[in-house]
N, CA, C, O and CB atoms as a CASP TS submission, in Angstrom:
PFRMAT TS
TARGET T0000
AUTHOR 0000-0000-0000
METHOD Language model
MODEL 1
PARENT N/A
ATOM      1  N   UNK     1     -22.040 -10.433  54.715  1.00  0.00           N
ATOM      2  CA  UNK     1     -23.437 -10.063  54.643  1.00  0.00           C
ATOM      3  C   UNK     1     -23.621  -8.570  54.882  1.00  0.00           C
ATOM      4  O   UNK     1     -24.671  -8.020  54.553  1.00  0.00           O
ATOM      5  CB  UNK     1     -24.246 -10.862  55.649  1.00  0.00           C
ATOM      6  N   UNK     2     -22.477  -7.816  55.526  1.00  0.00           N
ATOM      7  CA  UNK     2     -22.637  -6.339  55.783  1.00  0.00           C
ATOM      8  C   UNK     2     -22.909  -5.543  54.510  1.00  0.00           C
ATOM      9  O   UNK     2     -23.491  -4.464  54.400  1.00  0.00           O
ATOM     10  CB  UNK     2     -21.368  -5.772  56.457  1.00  0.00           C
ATOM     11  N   UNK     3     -22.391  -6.267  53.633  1.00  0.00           N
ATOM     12  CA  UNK     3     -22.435  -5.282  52.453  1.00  0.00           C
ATOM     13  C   UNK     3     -23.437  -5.373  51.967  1.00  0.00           C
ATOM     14  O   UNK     3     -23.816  -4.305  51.488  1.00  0.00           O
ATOM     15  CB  UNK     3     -21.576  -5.350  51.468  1.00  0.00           C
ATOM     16  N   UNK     4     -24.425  -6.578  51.787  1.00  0.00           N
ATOM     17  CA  UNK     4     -25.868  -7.103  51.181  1.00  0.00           C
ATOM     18  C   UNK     4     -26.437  -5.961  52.006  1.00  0.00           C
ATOM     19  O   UNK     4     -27.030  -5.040  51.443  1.00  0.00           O
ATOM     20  CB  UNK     4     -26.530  -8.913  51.526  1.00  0.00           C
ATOM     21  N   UNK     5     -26.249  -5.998  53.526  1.00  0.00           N
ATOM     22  CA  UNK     5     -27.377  -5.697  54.429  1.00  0.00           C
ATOM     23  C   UNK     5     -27.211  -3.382  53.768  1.00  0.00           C
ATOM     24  O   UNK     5     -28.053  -2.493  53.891  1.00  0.00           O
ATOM     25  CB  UNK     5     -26.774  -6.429  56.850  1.00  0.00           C
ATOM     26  N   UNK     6     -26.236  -3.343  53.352  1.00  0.00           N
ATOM     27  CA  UNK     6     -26.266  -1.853  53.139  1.00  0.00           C
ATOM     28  C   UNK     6     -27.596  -1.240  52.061  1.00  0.00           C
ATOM     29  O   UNK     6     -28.002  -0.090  51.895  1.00  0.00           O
ATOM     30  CB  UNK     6     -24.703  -1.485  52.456  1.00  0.00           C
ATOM     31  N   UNK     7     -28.025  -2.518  51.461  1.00  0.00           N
ATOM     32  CA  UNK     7     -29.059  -2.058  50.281  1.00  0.00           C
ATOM     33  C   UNK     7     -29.926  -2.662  50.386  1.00  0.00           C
ATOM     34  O   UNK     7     -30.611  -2.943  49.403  1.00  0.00           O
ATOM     35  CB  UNK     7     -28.791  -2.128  48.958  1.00  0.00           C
ATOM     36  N   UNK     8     -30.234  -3.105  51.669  1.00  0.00           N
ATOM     37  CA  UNK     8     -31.363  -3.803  52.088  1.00  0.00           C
ATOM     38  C   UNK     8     -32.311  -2.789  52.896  1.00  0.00           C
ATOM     39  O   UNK     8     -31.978  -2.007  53.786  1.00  0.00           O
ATOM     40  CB  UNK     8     -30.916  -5.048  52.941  1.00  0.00           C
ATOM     41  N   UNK     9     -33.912  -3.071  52.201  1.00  0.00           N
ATOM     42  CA  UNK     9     -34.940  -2.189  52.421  1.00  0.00           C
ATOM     43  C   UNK     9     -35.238  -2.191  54.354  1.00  0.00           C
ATOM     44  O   UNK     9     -35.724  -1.164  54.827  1.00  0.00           O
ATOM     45  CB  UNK     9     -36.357  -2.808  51.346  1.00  0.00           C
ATOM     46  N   UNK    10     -34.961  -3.186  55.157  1.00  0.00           N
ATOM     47  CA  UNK    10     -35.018  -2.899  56.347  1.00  0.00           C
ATOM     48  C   UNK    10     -33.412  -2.254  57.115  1.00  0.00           C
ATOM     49  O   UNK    10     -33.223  -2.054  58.315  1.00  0.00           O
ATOM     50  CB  UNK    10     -35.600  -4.224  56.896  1.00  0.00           C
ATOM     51  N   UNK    11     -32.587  -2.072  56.158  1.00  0.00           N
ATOM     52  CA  UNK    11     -31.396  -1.354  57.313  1.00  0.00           C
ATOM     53  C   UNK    11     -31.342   0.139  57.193  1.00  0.00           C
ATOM     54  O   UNK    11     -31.048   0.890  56.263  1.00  0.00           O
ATOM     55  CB  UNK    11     -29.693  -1.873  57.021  1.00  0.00           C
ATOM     56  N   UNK    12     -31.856   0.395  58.876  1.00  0.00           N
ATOM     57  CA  UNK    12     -32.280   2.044  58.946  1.00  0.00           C
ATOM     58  C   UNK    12     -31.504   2.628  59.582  1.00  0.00           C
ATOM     59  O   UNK    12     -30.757   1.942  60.279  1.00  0.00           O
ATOM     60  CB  UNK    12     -33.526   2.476  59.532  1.00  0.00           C
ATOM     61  N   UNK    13     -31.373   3.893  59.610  1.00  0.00           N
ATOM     62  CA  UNK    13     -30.339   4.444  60.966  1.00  0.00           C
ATOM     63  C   UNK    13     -31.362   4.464  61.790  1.00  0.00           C
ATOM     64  O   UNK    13     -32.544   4.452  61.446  1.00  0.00           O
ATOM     65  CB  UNK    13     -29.447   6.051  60.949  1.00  0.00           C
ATOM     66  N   UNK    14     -30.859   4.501  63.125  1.00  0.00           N
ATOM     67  CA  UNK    14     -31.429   4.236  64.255  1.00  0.00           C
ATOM     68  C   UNK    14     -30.849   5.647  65.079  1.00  0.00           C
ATOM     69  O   UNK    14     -29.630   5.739  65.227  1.00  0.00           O
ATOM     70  CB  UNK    14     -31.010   2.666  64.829  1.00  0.00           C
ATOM     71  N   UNK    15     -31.620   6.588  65.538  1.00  0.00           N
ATOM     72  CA  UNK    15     -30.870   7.756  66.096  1.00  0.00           C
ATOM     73  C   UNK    15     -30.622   7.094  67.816  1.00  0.00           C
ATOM     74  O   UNK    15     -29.542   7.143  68.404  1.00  0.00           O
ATOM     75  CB  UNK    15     -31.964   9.448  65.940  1.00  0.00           C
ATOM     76  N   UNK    16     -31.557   6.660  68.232  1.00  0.00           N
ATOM     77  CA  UNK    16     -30.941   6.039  69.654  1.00  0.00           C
ATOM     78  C   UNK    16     -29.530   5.606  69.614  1.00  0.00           C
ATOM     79  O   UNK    16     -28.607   6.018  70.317  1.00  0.00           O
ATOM     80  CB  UNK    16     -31.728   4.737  70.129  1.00  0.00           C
ATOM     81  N   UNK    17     -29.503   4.681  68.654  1.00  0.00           N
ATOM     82  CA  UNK    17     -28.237   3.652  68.939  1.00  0.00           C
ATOM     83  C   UNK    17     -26.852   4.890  67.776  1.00  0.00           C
ATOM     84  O   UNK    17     -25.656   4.646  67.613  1.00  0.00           O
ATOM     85  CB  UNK    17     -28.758   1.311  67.988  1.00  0.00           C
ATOM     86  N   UNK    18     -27.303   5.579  67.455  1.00  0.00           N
ATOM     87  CA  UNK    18     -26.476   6.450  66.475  1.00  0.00           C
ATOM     88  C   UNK    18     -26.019   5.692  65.131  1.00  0.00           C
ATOM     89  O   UNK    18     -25.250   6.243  64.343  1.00  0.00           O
ATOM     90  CB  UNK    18     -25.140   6.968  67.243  1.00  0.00           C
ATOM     91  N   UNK    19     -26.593   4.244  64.882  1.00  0.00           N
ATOM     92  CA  UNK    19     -25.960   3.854  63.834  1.00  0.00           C
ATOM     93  C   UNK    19     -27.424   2.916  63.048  1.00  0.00           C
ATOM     94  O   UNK    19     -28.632   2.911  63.288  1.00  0.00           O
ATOM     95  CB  UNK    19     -24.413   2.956  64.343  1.00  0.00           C
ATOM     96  N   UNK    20     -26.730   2.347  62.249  1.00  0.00           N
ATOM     97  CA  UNK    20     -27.512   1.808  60.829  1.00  0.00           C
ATOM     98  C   UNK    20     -28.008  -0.022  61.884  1.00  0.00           C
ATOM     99  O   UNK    20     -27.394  -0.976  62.362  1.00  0.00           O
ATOM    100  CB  UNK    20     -25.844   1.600  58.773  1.00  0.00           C
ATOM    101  N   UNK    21     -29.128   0.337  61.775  1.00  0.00           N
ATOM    102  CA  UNK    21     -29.892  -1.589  62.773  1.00  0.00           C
ATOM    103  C   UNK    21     -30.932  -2.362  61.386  1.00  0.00           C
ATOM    104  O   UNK    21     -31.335  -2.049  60.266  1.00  0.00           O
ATOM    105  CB  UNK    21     -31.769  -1.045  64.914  1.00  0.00           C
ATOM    106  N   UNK    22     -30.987  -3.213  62.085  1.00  0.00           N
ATOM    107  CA  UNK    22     -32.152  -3.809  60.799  1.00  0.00           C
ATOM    108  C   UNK    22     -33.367  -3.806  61.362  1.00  0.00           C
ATOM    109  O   UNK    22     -33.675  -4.447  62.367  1.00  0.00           O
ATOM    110  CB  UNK    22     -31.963  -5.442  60.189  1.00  0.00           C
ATOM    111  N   UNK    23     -34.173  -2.992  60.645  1.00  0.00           N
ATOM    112  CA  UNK    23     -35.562  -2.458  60.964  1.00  0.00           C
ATOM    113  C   UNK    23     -36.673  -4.497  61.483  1.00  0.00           C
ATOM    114  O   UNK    23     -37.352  -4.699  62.489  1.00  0.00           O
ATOM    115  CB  UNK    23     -36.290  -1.265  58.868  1.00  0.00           C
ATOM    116  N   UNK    24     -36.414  -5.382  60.465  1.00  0.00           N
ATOM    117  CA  UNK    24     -37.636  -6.371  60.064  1.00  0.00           C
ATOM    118  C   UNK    24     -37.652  -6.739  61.443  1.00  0.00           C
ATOM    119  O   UNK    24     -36.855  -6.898  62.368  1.00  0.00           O
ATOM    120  CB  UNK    24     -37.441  -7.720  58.837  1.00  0.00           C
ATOM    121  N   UNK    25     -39.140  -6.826  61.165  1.00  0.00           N
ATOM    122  CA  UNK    25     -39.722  -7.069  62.625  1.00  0.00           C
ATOM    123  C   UNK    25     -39.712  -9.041  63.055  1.00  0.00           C
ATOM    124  O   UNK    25     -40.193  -9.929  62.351  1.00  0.00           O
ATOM    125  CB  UNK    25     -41.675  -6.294  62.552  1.00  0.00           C
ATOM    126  N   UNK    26     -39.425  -9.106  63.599  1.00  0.00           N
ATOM    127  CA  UNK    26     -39.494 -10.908  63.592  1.00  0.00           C
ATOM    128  C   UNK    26     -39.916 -11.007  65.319  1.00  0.00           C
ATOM    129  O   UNK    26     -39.616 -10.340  66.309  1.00  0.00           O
ATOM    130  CB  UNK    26     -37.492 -11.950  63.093  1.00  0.00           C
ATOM    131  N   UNK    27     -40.857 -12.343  65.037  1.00  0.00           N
ATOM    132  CA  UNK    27     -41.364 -12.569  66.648  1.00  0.00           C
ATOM    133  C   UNK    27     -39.879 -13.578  67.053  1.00  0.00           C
ATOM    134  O   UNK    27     -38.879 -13.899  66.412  1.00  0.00           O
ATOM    135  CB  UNK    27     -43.349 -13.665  66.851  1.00  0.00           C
ATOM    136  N   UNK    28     -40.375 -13.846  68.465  1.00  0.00           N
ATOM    137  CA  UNK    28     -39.505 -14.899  69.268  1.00  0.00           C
ATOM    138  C   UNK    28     -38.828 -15.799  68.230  1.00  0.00           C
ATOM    139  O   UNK    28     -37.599 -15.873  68.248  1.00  0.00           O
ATOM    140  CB  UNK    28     -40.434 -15.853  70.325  1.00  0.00           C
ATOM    141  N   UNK    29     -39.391 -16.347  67.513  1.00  0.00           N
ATOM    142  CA  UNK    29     -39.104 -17.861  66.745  1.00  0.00           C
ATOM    143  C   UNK    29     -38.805 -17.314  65.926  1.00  0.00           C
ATOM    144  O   UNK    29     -37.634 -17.227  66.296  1.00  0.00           O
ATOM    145  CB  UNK    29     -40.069 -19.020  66.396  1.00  0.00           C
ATOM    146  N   UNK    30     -38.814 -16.816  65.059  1.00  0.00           N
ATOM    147  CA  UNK    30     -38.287 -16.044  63.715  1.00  0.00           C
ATOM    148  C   UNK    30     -36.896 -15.808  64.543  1.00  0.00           C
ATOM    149  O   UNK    30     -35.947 -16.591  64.501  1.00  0.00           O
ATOM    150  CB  UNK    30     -39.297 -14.390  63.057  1.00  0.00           C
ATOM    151  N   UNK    31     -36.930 -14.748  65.207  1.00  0.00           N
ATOM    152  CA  UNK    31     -35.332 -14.485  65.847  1.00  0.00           C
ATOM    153  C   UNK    31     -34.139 -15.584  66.314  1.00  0.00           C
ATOM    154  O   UNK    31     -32.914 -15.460  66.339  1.00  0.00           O
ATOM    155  CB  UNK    31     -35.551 -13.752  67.162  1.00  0.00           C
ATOM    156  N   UNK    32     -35.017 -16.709  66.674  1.00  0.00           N
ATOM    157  CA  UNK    32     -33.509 -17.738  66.890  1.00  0.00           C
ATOM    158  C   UNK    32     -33.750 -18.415  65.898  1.00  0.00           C
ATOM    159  O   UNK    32     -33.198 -19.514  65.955  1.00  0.00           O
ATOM    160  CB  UNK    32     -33.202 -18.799  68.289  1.00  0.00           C
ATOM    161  N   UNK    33     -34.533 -18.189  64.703  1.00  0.00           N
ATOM    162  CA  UNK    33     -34.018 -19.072  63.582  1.00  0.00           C
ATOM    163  C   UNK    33     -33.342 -18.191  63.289  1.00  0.00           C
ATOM    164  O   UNK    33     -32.258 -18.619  63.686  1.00  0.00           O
ATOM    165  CB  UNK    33     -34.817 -19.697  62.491  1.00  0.00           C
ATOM    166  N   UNK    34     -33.087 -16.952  62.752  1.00  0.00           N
ATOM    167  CA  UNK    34     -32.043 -16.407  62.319  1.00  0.00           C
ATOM    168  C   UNK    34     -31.100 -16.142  62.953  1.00  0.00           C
ATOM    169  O   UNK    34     -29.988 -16.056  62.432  1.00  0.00           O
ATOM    170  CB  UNK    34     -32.228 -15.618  61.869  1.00  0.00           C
ATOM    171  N   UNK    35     -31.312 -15.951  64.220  1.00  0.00           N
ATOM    172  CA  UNK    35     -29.800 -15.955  65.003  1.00  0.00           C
ATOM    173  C   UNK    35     -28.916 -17.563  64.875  1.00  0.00           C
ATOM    174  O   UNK    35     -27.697 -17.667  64.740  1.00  0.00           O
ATOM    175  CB  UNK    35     -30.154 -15.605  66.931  1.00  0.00           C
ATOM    176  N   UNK    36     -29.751 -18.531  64.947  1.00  0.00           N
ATOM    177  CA  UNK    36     -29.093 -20.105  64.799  1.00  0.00           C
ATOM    178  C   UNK    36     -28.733 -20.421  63.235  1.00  0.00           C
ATOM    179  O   UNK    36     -28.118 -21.413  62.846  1.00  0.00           O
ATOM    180  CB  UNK    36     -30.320 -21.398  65.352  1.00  0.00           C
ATOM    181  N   UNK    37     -29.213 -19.438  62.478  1.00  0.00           N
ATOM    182  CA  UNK    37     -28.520 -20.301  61.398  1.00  0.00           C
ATOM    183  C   UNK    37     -27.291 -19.903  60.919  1.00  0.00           C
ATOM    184  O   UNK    37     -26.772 -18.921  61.450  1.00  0.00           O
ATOM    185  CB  UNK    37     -29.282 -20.426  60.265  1.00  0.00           C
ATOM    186  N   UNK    38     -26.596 -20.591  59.825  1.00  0.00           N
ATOM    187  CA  UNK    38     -25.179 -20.669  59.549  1.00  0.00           C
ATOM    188  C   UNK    38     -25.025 -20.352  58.217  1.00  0.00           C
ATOM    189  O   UNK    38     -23.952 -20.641  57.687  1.00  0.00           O
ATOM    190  CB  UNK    38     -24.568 -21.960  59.843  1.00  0.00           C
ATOM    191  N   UNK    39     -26.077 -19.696  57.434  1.00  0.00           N
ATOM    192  CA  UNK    39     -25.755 -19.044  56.329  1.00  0.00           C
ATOM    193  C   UNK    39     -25.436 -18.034  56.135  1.00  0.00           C
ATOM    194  O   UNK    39     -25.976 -17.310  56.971  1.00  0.00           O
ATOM    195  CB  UNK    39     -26.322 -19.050  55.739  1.00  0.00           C
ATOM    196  N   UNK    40     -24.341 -17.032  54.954  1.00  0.00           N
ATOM    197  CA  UNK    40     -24.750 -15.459  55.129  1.00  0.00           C
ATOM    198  C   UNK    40     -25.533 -14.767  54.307  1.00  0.00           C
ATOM    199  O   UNK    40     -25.361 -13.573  54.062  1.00  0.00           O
ATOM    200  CB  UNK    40     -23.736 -14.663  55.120  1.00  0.00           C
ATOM    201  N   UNK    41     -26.707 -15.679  53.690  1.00  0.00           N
ATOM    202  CA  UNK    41     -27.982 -15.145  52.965  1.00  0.00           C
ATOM    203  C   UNK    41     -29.317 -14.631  54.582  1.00  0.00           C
ATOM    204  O   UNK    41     -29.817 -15.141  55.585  1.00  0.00           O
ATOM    205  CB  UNK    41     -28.705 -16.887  51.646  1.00  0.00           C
ATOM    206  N   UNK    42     -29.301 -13.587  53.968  1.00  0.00           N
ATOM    207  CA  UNK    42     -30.658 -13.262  55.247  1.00  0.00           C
ATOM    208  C   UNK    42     -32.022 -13.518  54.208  1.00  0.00           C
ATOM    209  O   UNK    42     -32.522 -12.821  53.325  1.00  0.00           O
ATOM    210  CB  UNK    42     -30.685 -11.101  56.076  1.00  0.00           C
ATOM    211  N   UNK    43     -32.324 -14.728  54.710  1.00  0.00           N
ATOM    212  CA  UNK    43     -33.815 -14.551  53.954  1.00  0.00           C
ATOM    213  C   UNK    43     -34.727 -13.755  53.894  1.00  0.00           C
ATOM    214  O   UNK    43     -35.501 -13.876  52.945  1.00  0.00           O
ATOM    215  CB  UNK    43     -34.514 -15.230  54.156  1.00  0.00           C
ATOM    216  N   UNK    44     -34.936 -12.745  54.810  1.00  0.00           N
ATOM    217  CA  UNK    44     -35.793 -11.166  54.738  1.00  0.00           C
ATOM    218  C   UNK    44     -35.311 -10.149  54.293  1.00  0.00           C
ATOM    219  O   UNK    44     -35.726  -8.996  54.412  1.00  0.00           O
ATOM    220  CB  UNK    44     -36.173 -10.575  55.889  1.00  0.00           C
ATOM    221  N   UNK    45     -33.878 -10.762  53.441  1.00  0.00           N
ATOM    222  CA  UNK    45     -32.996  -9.241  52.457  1.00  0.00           C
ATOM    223  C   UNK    45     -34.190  -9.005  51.142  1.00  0.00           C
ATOM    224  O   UNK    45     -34.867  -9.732  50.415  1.00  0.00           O
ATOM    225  CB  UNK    45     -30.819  -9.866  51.429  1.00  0.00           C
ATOM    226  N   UNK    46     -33.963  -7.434  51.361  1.00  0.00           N
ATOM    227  CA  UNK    46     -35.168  -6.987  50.017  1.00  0.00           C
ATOM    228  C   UNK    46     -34.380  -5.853  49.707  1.00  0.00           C
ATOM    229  O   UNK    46     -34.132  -5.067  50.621  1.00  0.00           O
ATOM    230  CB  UNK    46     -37.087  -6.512  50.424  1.00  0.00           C
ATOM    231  N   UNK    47     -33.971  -5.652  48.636  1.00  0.00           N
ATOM    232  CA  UNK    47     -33.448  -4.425  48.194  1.00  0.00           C
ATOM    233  C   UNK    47     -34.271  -3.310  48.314  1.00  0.00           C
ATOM    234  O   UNK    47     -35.459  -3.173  48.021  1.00  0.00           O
ATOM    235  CB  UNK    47     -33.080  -4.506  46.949  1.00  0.00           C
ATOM    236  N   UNK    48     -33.359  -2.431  48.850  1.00  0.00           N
ATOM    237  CA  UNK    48     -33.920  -0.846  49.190  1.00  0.00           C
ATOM    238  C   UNK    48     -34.273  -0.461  47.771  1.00  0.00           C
ATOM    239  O   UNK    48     -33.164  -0.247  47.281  1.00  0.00           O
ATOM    240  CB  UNK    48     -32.661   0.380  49.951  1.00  0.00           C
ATOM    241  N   UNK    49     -34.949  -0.302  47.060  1.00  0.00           N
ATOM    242  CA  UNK    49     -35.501   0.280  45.655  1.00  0.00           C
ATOM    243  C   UNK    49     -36.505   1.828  45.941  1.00  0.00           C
ATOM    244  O   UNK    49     -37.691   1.870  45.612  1.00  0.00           O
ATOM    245  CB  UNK    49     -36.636  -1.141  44.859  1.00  0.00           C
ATOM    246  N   UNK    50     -35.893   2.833  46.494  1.00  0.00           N
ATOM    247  CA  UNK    50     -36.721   3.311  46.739  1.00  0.00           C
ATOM    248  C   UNK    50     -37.739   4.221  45.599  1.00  0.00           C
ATOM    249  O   UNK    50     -38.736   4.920  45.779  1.00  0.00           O
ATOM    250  CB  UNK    50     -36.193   3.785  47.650  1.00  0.00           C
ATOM    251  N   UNK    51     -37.040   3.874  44.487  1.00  0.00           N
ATOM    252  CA  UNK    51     -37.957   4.225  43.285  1.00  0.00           C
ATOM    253  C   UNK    51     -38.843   3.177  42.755  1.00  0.00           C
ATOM    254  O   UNK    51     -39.433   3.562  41.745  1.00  0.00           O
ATOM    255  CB  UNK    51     -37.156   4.653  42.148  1.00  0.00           C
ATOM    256  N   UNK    52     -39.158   1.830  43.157  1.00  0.00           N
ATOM    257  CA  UNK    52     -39.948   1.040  42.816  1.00  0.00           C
ATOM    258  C   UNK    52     -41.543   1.966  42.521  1.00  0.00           C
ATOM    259  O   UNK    52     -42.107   1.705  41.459  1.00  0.00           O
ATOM    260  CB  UNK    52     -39.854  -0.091  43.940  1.00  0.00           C
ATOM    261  N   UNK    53     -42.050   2.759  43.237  1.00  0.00           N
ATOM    262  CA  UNK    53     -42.893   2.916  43.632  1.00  0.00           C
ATOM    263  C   UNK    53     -43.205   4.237  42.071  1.00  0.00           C
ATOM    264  O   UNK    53     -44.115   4.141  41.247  1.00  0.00           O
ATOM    265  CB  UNK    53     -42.756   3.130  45.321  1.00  0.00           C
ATOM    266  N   UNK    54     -42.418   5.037  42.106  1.00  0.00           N
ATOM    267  CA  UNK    54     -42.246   5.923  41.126  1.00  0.00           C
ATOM    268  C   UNK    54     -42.374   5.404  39.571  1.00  0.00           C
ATOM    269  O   UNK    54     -42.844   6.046  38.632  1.00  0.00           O
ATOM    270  CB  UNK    54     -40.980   6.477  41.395  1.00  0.00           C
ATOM    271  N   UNK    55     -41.778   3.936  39.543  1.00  0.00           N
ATOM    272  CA  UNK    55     -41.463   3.603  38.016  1.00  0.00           C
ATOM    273  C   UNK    55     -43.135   2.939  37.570  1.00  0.00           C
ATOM    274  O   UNK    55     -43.699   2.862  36.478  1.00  0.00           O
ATOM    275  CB  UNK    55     -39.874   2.203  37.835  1.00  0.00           C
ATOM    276  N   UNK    56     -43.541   2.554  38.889  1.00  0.00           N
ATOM    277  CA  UNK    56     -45.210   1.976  38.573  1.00  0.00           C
ATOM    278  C   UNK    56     -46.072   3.140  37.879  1.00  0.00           C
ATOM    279  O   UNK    56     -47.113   2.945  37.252  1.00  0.00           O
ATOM    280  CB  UNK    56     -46.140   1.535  40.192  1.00  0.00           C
ATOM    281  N   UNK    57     -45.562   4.180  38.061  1.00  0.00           N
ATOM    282  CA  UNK    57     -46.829   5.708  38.437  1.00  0.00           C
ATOM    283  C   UNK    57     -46.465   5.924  36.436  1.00  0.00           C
ATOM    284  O   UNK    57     -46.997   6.838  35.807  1.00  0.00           O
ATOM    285  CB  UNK    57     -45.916   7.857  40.217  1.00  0.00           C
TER
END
């Protein structure tokens, strides 16, 4: 999943931690469903497109 997570629109560098974290915000329950599950699809993967926005214009 490391490699999905490299072009995924929430993995940011983080200057505290000096490295690349996953930004998506998830409450309590969101977090141990994804920490408990056993797939390596992250259902909140969104490709980083950062020209999406450009190709609309």
């Amino acid at each position: 999943m490391s490699g999905k997570c490299e072009n995924c629109n929430f993995f940011n560098y983080d200057e505290e931690y000096d490295d690349y974290v996953c930004d998506m915000d998830l409450d309590e329950d969101e977090m141990a469903r994804f920490l408990a599950s056993n797939t390596d699809d992250c259902p909140y993967w969104r490709p980083g497109d950062e020209y999406r926005t450009a190709r609309r214009q």
